[in-house]
N, C-alpha and C positions, 0 to 999 in steps of 0.2 A: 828751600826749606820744606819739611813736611808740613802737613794741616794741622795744623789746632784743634781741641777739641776741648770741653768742661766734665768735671767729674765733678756732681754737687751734693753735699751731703746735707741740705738745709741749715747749718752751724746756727744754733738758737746761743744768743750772748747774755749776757746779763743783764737784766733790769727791762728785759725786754720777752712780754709772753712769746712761749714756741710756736704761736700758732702764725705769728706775722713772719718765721722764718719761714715758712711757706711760700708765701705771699711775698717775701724777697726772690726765692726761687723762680717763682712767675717772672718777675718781673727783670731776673738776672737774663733769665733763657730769651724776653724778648728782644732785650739788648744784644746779645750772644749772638741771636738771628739774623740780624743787620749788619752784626758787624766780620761777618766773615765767617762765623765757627763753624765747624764740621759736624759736628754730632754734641749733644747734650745728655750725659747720663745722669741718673739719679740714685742715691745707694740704698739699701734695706738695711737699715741696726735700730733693735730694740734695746729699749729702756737702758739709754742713754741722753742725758741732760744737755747733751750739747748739740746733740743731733737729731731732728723732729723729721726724716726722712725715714720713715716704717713700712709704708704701704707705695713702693714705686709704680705699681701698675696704677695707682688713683694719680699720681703728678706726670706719670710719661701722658696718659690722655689731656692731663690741662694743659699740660706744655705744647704739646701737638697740634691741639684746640687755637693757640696762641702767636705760634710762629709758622711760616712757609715754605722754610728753608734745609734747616739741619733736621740731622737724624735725628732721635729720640729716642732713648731708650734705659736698660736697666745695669744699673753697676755696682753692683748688681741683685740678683733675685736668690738669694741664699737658698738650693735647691734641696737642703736637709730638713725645711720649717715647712714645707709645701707639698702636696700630691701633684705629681706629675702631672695627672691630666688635669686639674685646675692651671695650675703654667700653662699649660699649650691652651687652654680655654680663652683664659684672659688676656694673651698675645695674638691667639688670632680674632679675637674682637678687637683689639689694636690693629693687628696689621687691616683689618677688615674696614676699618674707619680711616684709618690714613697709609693708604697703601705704598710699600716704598720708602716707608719712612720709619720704620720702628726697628729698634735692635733689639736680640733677647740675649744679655749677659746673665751668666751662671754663676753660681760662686759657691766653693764647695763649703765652707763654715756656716755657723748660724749670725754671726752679725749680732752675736750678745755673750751675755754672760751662762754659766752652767743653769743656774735656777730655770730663767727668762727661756733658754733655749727648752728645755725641758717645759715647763708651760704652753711651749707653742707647739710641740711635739704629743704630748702626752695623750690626745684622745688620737692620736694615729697608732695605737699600739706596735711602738717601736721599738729598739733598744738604742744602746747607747753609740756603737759599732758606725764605723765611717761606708756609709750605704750611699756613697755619692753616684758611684759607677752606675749600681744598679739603680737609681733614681733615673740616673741621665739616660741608661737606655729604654727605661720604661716610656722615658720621654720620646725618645726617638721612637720608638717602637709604635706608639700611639700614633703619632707623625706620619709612618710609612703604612700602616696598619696590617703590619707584620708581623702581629701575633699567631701562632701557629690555629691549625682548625682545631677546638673542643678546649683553647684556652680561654679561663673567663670572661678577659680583657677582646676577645678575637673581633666582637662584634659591636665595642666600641670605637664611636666614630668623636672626636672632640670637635667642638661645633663653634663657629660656623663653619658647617665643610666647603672644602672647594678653595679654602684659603690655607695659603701655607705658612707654614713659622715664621718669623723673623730669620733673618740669619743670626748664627750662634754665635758666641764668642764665652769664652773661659777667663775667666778672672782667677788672680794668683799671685804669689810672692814669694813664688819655689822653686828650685828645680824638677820636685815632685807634678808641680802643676805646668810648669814649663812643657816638659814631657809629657802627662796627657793632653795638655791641649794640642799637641802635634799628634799625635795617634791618632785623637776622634776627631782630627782635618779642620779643628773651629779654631775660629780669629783667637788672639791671646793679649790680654792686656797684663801686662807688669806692673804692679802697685809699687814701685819704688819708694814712693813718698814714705811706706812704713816698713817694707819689705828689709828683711836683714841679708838676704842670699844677693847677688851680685848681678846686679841688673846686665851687664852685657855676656855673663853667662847664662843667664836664664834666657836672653834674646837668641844666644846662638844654640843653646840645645833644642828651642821649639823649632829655628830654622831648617837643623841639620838631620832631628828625626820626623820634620811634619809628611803626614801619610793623607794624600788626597780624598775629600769625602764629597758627597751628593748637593751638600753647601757652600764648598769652597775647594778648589782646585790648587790655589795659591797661599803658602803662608803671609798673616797679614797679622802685623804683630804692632799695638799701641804700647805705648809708653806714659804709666802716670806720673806727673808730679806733681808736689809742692809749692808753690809760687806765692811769694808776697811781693808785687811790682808797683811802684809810686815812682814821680815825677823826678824824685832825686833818692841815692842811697840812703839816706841820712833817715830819711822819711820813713825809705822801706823795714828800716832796722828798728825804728820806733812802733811802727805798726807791728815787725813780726815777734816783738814781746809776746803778743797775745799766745800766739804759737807754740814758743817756748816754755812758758808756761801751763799750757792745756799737755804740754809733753811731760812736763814734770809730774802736773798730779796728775797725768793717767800712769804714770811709769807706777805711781804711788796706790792707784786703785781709786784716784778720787775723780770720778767722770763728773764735771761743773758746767755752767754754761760756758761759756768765753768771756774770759778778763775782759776789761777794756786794756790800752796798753798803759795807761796810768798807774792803775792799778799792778800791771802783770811788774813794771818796772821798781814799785814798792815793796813787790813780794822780797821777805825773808831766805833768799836761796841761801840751801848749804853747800861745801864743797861740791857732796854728791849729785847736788839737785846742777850745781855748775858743769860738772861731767859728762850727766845726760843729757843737758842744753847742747853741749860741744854734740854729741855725739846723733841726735834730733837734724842738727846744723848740716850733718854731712849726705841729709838728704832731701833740703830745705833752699831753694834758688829763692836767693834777697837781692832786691838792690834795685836800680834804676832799669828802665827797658833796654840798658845800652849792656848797662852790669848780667841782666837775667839773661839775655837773649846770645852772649858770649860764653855765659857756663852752661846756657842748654844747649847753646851750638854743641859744644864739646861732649855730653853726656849725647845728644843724637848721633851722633860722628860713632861714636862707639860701639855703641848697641845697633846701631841700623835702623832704628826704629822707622817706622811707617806712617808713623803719627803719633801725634802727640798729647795728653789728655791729663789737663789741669786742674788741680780742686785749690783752693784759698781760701780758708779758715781765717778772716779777718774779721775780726769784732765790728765795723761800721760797714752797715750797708753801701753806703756813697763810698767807700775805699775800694768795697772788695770790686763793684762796678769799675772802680777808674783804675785799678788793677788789670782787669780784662780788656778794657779800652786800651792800654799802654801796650800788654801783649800783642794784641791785633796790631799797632802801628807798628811796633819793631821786626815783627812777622813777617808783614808785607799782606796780612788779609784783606782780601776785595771788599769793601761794604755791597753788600748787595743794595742799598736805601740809591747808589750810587747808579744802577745799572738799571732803575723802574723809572 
């Protein structure tokens, strides 16, 4: 089986301040460390209620600060809300502090809404125009410090020097992004979990046209999902109310904290709200580690994936933990606590 990995987007629930999903985070990724995971991302979305995950570069250092093991890094760093060379600043102060260990995902959206995205843009005197491309070579550019002679940039250096980027990876849920992440040679992660384009199409078009770069020689393609895993199916379908429900009222425009699943089970669904639940479902692995780990068998099998990279939106902290615990045993993840 491939590796495992966590994609966390701090999920703030109900009746509970956003600041201790934080502080859940901490404490998910020190688990995550021990028990086998490969890497740990963390995501960038503004002003949204359900997700306290804003500032990835301040939690890839806590986490880093925390655990020994797995990667760390960003899932990603929405490269439209940011000046290039601040990105390449703040990752190579990461990689500088913990070398070897840090990813730098990119992601071409801003990670919010029209207003929110414009707020975080507006003193970059920008327009509205998708400038991902030439964000991302700016990025490189500063990187190799290939600025031609008598260009402004020529003679900046992003600091600390003498260290190099993370390695890159592209974040996506397209065939749009399938394809450039094969062109500019960087790893590709598939968002499935929300993606509507066809996950083992998108795996083989980054396959078929990836063009080797200075970072990666080899296509190296993760795969996100969805997952609510408990000890029995019964459980996992009780728990993944919460899910279903945050699917509903985001379909609806209403970003809230996270149900608990009590509550998500009391909601008033209508037909339509019953539709988009079905349709949430068909990218949402439920059930026991015996149930989840036979329908990701299958969805790995397909796609090729290279690895594998899990987020879990469970309302109780102590779930979404024994969630990841259950993944790791079905898996077959080494505990490292095992090997010291």
């Amino acid at each position: 089986m491939p590796p495992l990995s966590v994609l966390d987007l701090s999920p703030v629930s109900e009746g509970t301040p956003a600041a201790a999903a934080l502080h859940n985070s901490l404490d998910l990724a020190q688990l995550c460390d021990g028990l086998g995971y490969t890497r740990y991302w963390v995501a960038e979305h503004h002003n949204l209620p359900a997700i306290a995950s804003s500032a990835p570069e301040i939690m890839i250092g806590q986490i880093a600060a925390r655990t020994k093991h797995m990667r760390v890094g960003s899932g990603g760093v929405m490269l439209p809300n940011h000046a290039p060379l601040m990105v390449a600043e703040r990752f190579k102060v990461l990689e500088a502090l913990y070398p070897g260990r840090i990813d730098l995902g990119l992601g071409r959206a801003p990670g919010t809404d029209p207003a929110t995205s414009y707020a975080l843009r507006r003193r970059q005197g920008i327009g509205e125009d998708d400038d991902f491309l030439e964000r991302f070579q700016e990025l490189v550019l500063l990187e190799t410090r290939a600025f031609p002679q008598g260009h402004p940039f020529h003679n900046i250096t992003a600091m600390p020097s003498g260290v190099p980027l993370p390695p890159i990876w592209l974040l996506g849920s397209s065939d749009y992004s399938a394809q450039l992440a094969a062109q500019i040679g960087a790893g590709f992660a598939f968002a499935h979990h929300f993606a509507t384009f066809d996950a083992v199409a998108a795996m083989r078009l980054y396959r078929d046209n990836f063009r080797p770069s200075d970072w990666r020689k080899q296509p190296y393609a993760i795969l996100g999902v969805a997952v609510v895993c408990a000890k029995t199916d019964a459980e996992a379908e009780r728990l993944a109310a919460t899910v279903d429900l945050n699917f509903v009222r985001r379909a609806k425009g209403e970003y809230l904290p996270l149900a608990s699943p009590e509550d998500a089970a009391a909601y008033a669904y209508t037909p339509i709200d019953r539709e988009r639940i079905k349709q949430g479902r068909a990218r949402l692995f439920v059930g026991s580690p015996a149930t989840v780990k036979e329908r990701l068998s299958a969805m790995i099998e397909a796609t090729k994936a290279d690895e594998v990279m899990v987020t879990s939106m469970i309302y109780n902290h102590t779930a979404r933990r024994r969630s990841y615990e259950l993944l790791a045993e079905a898996f077959g993840l080494e505990r490292f606590q095992n090997k010291e």
